[in-house]
mmCIF file as gemmi writes it, N, C-alpha and C atoms, coordinates in Angstrom:
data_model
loop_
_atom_site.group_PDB
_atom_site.id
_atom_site.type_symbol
_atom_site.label_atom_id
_atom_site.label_alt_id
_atom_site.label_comp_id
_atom_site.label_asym_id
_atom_site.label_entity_id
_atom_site.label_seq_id
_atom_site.pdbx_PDB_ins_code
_atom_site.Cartn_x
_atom_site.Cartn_y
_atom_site.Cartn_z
_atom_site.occupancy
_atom_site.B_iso_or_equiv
_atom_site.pdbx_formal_charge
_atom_site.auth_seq_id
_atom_site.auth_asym_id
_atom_site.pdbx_PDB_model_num
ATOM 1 N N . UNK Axp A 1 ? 5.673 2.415 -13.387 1 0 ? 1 A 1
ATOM 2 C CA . UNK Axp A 1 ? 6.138 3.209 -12.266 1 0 ? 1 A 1
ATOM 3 C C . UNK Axp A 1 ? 5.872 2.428 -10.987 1 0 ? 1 A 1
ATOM 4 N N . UNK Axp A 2 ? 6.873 2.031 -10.618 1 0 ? 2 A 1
ATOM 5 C CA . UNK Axp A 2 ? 6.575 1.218 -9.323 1 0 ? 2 A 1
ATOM 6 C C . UNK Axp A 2 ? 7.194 1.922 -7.995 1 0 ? 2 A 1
ATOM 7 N N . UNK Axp A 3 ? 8.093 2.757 -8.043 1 0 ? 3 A 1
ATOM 8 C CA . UNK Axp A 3 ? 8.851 3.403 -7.282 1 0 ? 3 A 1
ATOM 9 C C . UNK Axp A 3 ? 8.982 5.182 -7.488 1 0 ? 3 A 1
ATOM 10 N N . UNK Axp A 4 ? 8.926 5.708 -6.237 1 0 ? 4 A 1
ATOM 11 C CA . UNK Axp A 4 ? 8.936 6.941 -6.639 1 0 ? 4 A 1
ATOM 12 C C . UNK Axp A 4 ? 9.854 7.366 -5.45 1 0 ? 4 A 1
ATOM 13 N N . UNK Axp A 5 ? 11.517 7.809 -5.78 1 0 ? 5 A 1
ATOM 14 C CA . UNK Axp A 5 ? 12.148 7.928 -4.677 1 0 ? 5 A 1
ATOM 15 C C . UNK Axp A 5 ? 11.918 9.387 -3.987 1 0 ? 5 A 1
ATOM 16 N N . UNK Axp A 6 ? 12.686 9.784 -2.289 1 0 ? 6 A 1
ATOM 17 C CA . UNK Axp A 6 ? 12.093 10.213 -1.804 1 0 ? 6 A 1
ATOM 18 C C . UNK Axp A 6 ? 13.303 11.152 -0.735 1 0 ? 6 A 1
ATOM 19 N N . UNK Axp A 7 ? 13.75 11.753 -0.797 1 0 ? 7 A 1
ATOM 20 C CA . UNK Axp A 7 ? 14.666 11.97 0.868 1 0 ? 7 A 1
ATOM 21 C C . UNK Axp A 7 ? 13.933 13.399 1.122 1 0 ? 7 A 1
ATOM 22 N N . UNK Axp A 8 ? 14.336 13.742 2.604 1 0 ? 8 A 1
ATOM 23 C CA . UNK Axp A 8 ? 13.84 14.86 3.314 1 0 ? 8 A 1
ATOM 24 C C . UNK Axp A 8 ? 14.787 14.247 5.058 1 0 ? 8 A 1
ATOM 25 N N . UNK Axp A 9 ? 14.665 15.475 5.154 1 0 ? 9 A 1
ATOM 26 C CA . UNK Axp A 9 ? 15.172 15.852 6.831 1 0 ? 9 A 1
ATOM 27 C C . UNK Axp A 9 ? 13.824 15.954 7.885 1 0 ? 9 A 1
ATOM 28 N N . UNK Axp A 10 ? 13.6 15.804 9.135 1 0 ? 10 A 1
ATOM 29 C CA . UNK Axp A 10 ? 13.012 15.822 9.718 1 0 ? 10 A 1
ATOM 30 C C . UNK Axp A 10 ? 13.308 15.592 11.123 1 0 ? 10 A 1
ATOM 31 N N . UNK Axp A 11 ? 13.532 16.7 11.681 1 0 ? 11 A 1
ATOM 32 C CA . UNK Axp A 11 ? 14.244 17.075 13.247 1 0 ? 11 A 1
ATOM 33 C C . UNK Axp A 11 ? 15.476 16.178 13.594 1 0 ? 11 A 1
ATOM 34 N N . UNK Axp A 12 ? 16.19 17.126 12.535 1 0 ? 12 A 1
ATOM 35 C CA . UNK Axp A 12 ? 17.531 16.746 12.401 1 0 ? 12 A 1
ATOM 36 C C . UNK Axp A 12 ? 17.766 15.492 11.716 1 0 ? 12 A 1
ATOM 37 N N . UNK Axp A 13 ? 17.216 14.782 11.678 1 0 ? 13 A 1
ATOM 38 C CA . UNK Axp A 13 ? 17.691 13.511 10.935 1 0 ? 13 A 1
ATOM 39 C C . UNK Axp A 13 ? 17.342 13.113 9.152 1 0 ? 13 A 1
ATOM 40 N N . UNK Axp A 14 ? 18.131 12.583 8.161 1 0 ? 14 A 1
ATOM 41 C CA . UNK Axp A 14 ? 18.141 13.103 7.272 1 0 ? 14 A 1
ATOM 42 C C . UNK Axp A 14 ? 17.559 11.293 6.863 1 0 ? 14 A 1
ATOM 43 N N . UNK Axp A 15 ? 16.655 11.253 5.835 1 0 ? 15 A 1
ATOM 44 C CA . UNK Axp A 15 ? 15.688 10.221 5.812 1 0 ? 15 A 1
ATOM 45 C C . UNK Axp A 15 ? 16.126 10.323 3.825 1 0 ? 15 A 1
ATOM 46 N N . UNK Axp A 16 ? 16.262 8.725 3.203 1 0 ? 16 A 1
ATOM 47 C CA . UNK Axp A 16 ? 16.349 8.684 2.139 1 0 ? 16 A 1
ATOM 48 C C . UNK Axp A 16 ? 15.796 7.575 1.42 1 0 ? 16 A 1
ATOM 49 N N . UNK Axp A 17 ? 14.822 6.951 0.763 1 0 ? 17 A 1
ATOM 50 C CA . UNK Axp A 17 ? 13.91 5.741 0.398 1 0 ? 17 A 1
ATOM 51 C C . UNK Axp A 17 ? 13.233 6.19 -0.584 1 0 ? 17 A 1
ATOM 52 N N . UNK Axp A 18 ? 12.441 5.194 -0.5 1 0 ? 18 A 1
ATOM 53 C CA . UNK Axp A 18 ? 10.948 5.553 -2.181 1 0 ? 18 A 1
ATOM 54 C C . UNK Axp A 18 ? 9.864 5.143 -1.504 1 0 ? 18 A 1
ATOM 55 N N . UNK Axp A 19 ? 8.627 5.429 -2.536 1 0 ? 19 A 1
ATOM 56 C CA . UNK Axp A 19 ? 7.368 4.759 -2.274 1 0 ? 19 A 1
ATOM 57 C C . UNK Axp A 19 ? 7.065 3.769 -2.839 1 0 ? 19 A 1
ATOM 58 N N . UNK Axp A 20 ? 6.72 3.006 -2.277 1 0 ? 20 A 1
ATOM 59 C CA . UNK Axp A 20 ? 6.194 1.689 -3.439 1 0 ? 20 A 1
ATOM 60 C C . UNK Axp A 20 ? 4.871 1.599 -3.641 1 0 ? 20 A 1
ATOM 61 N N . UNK Axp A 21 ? 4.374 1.417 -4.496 1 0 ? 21 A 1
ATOM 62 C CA . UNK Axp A 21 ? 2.493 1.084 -4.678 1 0 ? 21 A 1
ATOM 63 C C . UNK Axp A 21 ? 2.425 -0.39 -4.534 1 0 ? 21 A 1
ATOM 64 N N . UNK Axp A 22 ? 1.538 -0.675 -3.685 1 0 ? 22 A 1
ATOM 65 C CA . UNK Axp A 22 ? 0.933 -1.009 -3.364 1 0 ? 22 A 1
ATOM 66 C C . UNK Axp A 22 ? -0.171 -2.335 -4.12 1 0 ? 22 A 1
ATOM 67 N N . UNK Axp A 23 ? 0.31 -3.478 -4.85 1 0 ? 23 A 1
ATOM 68 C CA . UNK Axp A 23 ? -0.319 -3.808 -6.002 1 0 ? 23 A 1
ATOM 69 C C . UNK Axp A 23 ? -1.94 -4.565 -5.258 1 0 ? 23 A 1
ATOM 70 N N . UNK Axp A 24 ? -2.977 -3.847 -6.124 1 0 ? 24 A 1
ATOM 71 C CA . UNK Axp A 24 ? -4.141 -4.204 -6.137 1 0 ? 24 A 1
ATOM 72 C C . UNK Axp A 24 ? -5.178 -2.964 -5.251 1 0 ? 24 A 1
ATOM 73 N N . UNK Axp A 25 ? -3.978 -2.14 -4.821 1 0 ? 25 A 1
ATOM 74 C CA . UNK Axp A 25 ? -4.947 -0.843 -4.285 1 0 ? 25 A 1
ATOM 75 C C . UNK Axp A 25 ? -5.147 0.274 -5.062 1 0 ? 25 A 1
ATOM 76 N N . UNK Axp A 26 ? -6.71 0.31 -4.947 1 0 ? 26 A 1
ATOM 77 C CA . UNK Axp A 26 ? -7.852 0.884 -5.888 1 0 ? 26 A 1
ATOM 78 C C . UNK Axp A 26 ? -7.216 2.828 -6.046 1 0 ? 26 A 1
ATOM 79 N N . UNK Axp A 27 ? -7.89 3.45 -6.45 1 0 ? 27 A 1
ATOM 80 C CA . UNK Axp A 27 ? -7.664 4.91 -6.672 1 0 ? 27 A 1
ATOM 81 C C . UNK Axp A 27 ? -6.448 4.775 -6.671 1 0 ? 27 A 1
ATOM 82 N N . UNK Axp A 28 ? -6.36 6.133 -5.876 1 0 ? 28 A 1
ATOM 83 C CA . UNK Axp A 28 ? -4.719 7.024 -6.011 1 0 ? 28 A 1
ATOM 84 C C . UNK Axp A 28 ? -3.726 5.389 -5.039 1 0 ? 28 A 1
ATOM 85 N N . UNK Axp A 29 ? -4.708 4.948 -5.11 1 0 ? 29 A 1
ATOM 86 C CA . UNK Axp A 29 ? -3.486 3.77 -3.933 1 0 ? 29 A 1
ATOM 87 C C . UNK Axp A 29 ? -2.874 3.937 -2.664 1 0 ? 29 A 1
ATOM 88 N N . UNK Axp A 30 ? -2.547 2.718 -2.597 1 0 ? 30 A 1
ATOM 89 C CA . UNK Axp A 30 ? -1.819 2.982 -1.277 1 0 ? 30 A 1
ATOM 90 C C . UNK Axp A 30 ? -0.191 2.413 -1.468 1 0 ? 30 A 1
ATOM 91 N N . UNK Axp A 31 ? 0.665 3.175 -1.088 1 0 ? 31 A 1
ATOM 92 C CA . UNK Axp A 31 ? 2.216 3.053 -1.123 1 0 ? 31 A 1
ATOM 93 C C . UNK Axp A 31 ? 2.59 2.547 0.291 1 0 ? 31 A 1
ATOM 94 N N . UNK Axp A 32 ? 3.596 2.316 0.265 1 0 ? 32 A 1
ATOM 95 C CA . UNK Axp A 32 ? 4.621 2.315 1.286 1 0 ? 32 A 1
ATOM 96 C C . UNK Axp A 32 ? 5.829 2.911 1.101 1 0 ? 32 A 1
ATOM 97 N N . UNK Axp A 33 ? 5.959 3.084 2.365 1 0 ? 33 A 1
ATOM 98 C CA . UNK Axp A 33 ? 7.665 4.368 2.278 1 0 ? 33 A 1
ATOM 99 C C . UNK Axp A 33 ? 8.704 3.795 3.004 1 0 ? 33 A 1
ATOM 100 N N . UNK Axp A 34 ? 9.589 3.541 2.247 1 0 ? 34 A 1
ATOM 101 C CA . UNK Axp A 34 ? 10.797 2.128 2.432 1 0 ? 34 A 1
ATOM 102 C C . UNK Axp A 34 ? 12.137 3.291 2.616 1 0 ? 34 A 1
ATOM 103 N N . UNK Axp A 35 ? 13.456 2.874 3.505 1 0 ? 35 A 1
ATOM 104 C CA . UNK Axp A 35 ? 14.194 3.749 3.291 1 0 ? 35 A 1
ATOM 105 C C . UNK Axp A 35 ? 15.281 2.88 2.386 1 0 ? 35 A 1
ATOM 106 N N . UNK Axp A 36 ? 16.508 3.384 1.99 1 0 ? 36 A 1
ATOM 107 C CA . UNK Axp A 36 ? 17.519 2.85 1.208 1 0 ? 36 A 1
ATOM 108 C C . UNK Axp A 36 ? 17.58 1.418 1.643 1 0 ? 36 A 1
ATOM 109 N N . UNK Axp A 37 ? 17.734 1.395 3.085 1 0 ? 37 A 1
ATOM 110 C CA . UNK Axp A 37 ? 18.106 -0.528 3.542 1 0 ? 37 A 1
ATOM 111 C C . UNK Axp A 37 ? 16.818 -1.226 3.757 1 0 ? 37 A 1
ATOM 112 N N . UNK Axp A 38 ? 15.997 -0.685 2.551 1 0 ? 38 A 1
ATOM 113 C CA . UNK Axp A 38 ? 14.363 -1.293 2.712 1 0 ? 38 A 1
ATOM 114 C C . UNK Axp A 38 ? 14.088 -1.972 4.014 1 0 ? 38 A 1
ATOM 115 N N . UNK Axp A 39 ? 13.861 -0.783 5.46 1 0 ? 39 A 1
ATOM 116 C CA . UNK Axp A 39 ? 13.476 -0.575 6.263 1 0 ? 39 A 1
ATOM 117 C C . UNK Axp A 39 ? 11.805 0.167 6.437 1 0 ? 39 A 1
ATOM 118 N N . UNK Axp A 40 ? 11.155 -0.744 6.108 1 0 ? 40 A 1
ATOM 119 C CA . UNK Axp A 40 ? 9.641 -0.395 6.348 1 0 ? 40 A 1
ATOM 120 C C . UNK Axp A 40 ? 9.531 0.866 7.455 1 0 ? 40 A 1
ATOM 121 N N . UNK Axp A 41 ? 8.64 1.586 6.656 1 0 ? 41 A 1
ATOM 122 C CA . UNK Axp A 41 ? 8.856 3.241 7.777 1 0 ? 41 A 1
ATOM 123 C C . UNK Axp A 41 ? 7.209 3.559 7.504 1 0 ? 41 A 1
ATOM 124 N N . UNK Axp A 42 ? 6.574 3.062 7.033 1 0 ? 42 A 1
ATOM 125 C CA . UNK Axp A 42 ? 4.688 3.103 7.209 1 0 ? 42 A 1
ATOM 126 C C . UNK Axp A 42 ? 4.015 2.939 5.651 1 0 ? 42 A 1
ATOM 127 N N . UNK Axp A 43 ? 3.113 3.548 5.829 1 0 ? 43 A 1
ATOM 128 C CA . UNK Axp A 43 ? 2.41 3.252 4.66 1 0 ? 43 A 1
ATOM 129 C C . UNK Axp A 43 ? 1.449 4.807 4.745 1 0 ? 43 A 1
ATOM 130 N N . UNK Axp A 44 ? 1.215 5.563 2.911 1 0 ? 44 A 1
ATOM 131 C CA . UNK Axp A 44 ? 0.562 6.548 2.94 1 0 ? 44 A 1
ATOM 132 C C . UNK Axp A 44 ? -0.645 6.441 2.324 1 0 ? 44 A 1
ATOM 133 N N . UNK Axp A 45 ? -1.753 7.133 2.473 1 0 ? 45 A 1
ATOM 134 C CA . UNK Axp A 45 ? -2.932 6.582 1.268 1 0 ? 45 A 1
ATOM 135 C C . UNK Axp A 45 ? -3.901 7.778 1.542 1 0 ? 45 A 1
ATOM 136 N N . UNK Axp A 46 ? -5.039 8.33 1.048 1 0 ? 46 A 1
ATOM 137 C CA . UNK Axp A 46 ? -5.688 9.343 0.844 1 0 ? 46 A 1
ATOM 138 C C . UNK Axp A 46 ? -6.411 8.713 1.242 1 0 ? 46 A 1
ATOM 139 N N . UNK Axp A 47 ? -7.474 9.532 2.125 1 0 ? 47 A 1
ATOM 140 C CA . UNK Axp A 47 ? -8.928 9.457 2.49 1 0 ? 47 A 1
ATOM 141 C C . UNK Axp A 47 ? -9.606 10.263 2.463 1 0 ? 47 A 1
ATOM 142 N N . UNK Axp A 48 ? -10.581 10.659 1.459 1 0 ? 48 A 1
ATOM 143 C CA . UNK Axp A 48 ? -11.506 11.401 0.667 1 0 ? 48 A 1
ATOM 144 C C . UNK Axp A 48 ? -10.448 12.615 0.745 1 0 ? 48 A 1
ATOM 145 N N . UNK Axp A 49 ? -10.342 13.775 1.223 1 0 ? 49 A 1
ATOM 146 C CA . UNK Axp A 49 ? -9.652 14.954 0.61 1 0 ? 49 A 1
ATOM 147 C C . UNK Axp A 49 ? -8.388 15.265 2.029 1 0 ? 49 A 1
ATOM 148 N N . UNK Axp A 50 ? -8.049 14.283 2.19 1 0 ? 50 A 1
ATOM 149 C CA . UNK Axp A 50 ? -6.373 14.221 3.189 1 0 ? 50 A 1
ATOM 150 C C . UNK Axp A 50 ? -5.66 12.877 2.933 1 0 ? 50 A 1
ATOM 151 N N . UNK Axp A 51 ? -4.413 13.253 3.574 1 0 ? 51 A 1
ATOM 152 C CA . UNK Axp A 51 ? -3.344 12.118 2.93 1 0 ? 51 A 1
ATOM 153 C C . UNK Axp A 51 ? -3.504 11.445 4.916 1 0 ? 51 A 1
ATOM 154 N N . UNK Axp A 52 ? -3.617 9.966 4.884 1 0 ? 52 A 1
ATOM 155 C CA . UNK Axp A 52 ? -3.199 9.708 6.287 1 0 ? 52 A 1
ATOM 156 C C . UNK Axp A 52 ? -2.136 9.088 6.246 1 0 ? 52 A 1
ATOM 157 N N . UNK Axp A 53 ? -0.687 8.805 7.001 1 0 ? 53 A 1
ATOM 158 C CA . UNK Axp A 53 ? 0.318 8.55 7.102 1 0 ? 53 A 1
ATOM 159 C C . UNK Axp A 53 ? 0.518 7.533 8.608 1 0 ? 53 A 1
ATOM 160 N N . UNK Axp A 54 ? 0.067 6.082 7.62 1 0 ? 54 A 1
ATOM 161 C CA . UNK Axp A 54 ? 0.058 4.878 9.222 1 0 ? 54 A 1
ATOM 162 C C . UNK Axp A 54 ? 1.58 4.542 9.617 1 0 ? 54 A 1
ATOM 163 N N . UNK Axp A 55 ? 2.368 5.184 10.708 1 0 ? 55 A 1
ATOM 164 C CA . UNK Axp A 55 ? 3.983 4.918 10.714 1 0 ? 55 A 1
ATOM 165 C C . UNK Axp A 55 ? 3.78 3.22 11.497 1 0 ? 55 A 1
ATOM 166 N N . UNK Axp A 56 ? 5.104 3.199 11.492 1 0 ? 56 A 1
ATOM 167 C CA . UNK Axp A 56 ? 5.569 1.858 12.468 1 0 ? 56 A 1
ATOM 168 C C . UNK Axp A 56 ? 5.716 2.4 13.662 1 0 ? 56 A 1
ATOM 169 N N . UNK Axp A 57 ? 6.182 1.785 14.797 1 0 ? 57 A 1
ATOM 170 C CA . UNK Axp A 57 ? 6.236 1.882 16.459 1 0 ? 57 A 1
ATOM 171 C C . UNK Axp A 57 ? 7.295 2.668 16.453 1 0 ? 57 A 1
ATOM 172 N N . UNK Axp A 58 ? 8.096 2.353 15.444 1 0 ? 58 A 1
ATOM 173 C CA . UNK Axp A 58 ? 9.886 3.162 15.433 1 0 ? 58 A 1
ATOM 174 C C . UNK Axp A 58 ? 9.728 4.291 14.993 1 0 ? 58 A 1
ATOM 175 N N . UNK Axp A 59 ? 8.376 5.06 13.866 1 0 ? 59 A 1
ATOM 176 C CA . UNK Axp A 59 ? 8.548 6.081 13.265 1 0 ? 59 A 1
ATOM 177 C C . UNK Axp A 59 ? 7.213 6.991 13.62 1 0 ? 59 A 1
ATOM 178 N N . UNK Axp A 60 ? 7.015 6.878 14.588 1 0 ? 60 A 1
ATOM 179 C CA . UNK Axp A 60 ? 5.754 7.327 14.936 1 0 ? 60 A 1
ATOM 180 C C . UNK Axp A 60 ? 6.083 9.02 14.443 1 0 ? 60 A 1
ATOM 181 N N . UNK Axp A 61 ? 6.939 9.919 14.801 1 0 ? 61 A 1
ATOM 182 C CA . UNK Axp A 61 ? 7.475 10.999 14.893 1 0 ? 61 A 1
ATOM 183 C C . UNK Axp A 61 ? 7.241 11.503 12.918 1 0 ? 61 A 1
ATOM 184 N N . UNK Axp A 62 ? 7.162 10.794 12.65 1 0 ? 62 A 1
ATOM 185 C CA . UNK Axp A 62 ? 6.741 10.649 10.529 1 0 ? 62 A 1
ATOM 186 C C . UNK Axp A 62 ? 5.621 11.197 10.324 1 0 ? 62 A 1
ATOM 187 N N . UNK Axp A 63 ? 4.602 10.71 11.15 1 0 ? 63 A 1
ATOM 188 C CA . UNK Axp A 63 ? 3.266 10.886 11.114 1 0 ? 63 A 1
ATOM 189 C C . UNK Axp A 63 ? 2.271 12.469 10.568 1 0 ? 63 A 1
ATOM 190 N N . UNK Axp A 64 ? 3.148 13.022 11.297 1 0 ? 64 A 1
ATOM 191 C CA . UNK Axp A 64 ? 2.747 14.759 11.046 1 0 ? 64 A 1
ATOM 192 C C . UNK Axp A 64 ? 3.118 14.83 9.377 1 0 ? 64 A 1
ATOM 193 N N . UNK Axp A 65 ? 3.695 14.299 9.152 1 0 ? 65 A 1
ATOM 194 C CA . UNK Axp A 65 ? 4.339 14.696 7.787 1 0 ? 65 A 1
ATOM 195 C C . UNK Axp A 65 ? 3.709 13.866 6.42 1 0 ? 65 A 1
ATOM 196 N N . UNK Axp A 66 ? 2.128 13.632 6.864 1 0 ? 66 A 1
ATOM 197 C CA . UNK Axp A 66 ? 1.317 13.03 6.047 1 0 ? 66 A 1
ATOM 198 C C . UNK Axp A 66 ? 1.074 13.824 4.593 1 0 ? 66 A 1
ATOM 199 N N . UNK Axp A 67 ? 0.657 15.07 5.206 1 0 ? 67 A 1
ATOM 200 C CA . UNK Axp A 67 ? 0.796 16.06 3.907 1 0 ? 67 A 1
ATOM 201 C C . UNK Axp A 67 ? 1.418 16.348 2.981 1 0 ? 67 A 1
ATOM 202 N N . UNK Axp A 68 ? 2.821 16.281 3.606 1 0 ? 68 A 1
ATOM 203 C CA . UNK Axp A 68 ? 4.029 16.419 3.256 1 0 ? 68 A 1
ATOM 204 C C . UNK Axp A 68 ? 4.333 15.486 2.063 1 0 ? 68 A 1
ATOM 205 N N . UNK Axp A 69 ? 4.327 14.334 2.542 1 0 ? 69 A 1
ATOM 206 C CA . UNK Axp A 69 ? 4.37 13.31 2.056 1 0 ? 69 A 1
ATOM 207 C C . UNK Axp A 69 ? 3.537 12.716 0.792 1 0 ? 69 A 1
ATOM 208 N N . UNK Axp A 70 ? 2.289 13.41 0.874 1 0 ? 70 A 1
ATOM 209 C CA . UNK Axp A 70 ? 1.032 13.097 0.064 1 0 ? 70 A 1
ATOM 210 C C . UNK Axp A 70 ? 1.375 14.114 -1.192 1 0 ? 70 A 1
ATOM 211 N N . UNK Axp A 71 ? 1.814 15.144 -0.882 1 0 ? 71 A 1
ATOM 212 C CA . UNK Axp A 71 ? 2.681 16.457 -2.197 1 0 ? 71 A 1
ATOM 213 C C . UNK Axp A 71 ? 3.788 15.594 -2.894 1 0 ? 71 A 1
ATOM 214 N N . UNK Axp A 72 ? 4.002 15.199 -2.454 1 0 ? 72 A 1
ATOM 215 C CA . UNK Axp A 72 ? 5.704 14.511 -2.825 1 0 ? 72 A 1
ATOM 216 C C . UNK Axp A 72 ? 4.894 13.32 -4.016 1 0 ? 72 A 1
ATOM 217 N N . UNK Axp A 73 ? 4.509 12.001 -3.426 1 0 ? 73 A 1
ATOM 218 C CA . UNK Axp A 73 ? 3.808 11.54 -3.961 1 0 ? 73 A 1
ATOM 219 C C . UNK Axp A 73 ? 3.208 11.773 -5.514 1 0 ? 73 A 1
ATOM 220 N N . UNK Axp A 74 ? 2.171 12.466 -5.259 1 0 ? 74 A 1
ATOM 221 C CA . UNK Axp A 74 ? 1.577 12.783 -6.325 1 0 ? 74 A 1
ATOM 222 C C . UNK Axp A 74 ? 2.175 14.01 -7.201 1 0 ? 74 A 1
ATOM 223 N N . UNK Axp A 75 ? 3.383 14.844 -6.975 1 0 ? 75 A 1
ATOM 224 C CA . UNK Axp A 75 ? 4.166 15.355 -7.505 1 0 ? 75 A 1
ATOM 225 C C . UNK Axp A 75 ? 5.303 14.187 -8.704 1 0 ? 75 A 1
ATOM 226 N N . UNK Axp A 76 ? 5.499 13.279 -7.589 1 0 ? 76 A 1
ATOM 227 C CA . UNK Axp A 76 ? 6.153 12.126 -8.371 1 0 ? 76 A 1
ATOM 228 C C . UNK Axp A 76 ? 5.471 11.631 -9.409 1 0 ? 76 A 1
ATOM 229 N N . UNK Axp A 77 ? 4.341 11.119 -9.457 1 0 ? 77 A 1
ATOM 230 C CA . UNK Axp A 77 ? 3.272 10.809 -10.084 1 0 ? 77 A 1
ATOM 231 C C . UNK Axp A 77 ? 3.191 11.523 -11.252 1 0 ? 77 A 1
ATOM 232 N N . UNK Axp A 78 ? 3.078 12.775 -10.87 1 0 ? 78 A 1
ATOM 233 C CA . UNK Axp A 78 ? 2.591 13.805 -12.342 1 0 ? 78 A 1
ATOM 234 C C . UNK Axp A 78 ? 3.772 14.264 -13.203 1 0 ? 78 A 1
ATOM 235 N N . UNK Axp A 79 ? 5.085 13.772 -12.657 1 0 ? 79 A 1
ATOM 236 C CA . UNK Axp A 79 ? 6.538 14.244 -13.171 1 0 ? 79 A 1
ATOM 237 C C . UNK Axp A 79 ? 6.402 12.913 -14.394 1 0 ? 79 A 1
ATOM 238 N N . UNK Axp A 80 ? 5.922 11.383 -13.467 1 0 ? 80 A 1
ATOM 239 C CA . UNK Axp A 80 ? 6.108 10.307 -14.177 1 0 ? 80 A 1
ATOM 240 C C . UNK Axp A 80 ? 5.281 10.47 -15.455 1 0 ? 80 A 1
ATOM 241 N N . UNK Axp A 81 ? 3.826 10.834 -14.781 1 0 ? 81 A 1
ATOM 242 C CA . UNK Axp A 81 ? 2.759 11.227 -16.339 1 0 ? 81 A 1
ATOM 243 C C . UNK Axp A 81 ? 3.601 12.202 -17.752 1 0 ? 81 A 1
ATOM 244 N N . UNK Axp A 82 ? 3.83 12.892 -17.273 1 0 ? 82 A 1
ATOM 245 C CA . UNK Axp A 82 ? 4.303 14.114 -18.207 1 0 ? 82 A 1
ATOM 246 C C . UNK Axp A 82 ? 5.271 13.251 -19.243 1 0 ? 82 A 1
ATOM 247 N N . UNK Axp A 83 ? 6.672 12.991 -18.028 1 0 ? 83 A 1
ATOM 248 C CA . UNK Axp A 83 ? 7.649 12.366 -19.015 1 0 ? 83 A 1
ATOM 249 C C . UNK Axp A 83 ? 7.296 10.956 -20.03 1 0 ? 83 A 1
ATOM 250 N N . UNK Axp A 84 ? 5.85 10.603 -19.81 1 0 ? 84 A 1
ATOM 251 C CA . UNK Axp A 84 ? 5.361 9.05 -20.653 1 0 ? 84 A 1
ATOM 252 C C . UNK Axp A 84 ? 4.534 10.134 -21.52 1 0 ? 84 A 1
ATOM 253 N N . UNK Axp A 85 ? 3.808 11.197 -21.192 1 0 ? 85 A 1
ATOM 254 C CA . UNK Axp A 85 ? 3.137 11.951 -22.451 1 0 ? 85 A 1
ATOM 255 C C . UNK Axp A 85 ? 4.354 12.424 -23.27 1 0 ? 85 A 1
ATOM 256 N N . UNK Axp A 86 ? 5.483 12.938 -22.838 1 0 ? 86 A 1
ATOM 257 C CA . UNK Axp A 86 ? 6.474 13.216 -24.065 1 0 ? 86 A 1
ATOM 258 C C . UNK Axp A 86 ? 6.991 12.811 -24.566 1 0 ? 86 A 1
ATOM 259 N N . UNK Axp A 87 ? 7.196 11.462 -24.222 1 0 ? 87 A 1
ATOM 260 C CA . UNK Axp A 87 ? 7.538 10.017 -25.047 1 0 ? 87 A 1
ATOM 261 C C . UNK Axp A 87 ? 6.526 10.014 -26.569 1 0 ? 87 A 1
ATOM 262 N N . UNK Axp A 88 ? 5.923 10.75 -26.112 1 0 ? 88 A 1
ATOM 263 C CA . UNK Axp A 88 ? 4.812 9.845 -27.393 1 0 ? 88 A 1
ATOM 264 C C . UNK Axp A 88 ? 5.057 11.211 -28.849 1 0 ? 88 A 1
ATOM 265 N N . UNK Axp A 89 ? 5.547 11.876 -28.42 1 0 ? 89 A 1
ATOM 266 C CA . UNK Axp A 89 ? 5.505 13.258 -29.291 1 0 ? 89 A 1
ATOM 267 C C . UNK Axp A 89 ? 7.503 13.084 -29.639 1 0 ? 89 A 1
């Protein structure tokens, strides 16, 4: 699982990309959130029990939507787990 795609709207504007992990970052990791024309738009990562969301200069306005973002994530994550546990059955 290297990619976990992603769209959402956010004051009016309609946003469509994935996350990428991050290779060599420890725990839940750290991703980045790329849009379709792999346009770097920040990077998300957990710190002890919150998601922080570091944007670029262009996406500062993203930022609030750390939470948001951190559900999505690890929603992706546990969709990916499930469908590799039912592989095996």
């Amino acid at each position: 699982m290297d990619e976990i795609p992603i769209s959402f709207e956010h004051k009016g504007k309609n946003y469509k990309g994935h996350f990428s992990k991050v290779a060599g970052a420890a725990g839940t990791g750290v991703w980045h959130l790329t849009d379709d024309n792999n346009y770097y738009l920040g990077k998300i990562r957990k710190v002890r029990d919150k998601w922080i969301f570091d944007p670029t200069p262009k996406t500062l306005e993203l930022q609030e939507l750390a939470e948001y973002f951190g559900e999505l994530l690890l929603y992706g994550i546990s969709k990916f787990l499930f469908y590799c546990f039912c592989d095996l059955f």
